[in-house]
N, C-alpha and C positions, 0 to 999 in steps of 0.2 A: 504494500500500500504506500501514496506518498507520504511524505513526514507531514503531520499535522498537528504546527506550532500549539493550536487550543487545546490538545489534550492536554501537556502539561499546566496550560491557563484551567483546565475544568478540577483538574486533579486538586491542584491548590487551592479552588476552591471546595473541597469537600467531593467530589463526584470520585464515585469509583470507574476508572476509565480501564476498557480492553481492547488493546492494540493487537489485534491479529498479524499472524501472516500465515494465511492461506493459501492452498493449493496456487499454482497461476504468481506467488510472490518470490521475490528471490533470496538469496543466502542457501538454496537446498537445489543448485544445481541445475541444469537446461531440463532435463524430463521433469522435475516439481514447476518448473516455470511454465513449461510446452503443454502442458496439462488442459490449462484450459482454452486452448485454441479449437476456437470454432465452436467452444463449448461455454465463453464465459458466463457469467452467473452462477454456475451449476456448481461442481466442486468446491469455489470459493465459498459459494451462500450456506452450504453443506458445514461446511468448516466452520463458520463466525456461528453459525443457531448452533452447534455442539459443545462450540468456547462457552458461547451465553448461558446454552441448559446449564454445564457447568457450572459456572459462576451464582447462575441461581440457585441452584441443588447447592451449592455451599455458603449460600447465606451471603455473599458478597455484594449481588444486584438484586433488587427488588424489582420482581415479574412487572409488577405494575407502575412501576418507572423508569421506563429503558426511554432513552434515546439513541439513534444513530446519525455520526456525521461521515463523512471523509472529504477529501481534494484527489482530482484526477483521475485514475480505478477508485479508490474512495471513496469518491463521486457516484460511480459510477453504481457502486456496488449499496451508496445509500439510495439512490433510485430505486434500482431494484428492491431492495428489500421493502419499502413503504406500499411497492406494487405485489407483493406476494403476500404479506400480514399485514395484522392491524395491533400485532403487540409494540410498536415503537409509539413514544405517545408526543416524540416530535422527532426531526428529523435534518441535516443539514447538507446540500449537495455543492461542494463546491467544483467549479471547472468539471462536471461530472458527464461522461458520456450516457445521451437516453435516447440516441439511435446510431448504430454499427452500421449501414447502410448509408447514409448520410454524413457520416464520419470518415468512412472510406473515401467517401467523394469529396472533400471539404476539406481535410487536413491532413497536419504537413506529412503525415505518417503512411499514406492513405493504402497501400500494398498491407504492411503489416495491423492496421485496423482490419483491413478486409480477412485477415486471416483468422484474427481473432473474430470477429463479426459472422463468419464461415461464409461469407456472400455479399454481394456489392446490388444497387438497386438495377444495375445494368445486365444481372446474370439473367434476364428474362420476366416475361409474366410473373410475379408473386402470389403467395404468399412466398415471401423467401425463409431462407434461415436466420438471416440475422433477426428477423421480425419476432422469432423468437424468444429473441434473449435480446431485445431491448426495449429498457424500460418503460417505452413511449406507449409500447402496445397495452400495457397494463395499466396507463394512466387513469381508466376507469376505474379501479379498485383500490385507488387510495384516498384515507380517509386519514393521514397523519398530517398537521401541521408542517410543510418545509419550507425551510430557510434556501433559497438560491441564490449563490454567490459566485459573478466570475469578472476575468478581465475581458476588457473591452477590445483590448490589442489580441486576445489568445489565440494565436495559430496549432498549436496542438491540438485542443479541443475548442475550435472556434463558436463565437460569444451563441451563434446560431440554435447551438445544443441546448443552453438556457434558454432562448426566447423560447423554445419548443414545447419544453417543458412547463415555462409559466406561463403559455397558450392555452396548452392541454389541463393544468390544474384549473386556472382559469374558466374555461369550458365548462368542467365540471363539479365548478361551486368549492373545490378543495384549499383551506384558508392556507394563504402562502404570501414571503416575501422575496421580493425579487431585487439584489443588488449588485449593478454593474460599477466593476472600480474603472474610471479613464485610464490611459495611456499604460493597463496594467496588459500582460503576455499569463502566459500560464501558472506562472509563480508570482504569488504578491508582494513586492520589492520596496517600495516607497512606504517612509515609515509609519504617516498619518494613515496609509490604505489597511499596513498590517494594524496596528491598533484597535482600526474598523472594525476588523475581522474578528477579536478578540474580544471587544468587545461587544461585540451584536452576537457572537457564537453564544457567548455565559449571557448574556441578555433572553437569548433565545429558549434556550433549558431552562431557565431557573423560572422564567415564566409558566414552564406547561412541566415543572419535574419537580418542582422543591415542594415538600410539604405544605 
């Protein structure tokens, strides 16, 4: 997953924070990384709800106050999960990919998107495969509060993936904020934008998670 500066901001303030790395992450080598090509969602999502059962079965997280963030795949991977459950009771996507077809086509990556994606919107008539594992298709089924944050400059996951997303929440009545930082790329660098971030992240939890 990428690094994301607000865990250590949530930790400090009291939040039990779980930094996965799951299947598709690195440090365990190209076949733990190669895993989930053409499959993402699947083995990753598999991996964070068994860390979580965990951590609940040990008294650590409280079932009824989970939230989920990430940046990047972390992004990515908190889309999806707001689109498969309704146990998160808020939720935060930064820079996060929520369609692998459109991503392939749009940025700077776009061969190894398509790979992970398993299909590009050009392989023919759809439904395709990436349609399945991204999280635009399941934008009907969520009912978690999310945070959307990205940069305005981002060529890795261009701003487009956000707007998409808070279209589609939008659409369907699901309460959400939407914040693009200027001149920021896919890493938030400037120091008033990171602060932003850190602060609207614990603004955002402690609204829908603190006692």
């Amino acid at each position: 997953m990428f690094w994301f500066p607000s865990a250590q901001w949530l930790a400090a303030a009291g939040y039990a924070v779980f930094l996965p790395n799951p299947r598709g992450g690195q440090g365990h080598g190209h076949e733990f990384a190669a895993r989930v090509a053409g499959r993402v969602g699947r083995e990753e999502w598999t991996d964070i709800l068994t860390g979580i059962d965990l951590l609940v079965a040990e008294g650590v997280a409280d079932p009824d106050r989970l939230g989920i963030a990430g940046w990047s795949h972390g992004g990515f991977m908190s889309a999806w999960a707001v689109g498969r459950t309704g146990r998160f009771r808020a939720a935060l996507v930064g820079a996060g990919v929520v369609d692998w077809g459109m991503l392939a086509a749009t940025g700077e990556n776009g061969r190894f998107e398509a790979a992970l994606g398993g299909s590009t919107g050009w392989s023919g008539i759809g439904p395709h495969p990436h349609d399945a594992v991204s999280p635009i298709s399941f934008a009907s089924r969520v009912d978690t509060p999310v945070l959307i944050l990205h940069g305005a400059e981002d060529t890795n996951v261009p701003l487009g993936q956000a707007v998409y997303l808070h279209r589609a929440l939008r659409h369907f009545g699901v309460e959400h904020e939407f914040v693009v930082y200027p001149r920021e790329g896919h890493s938030i660098r400037e120091r008033d934008h990171q602060l932003d971030v850190l602060r609207r992240t614990r603004a955002w939890f402690d609204r829908r998670l603190r006692p």
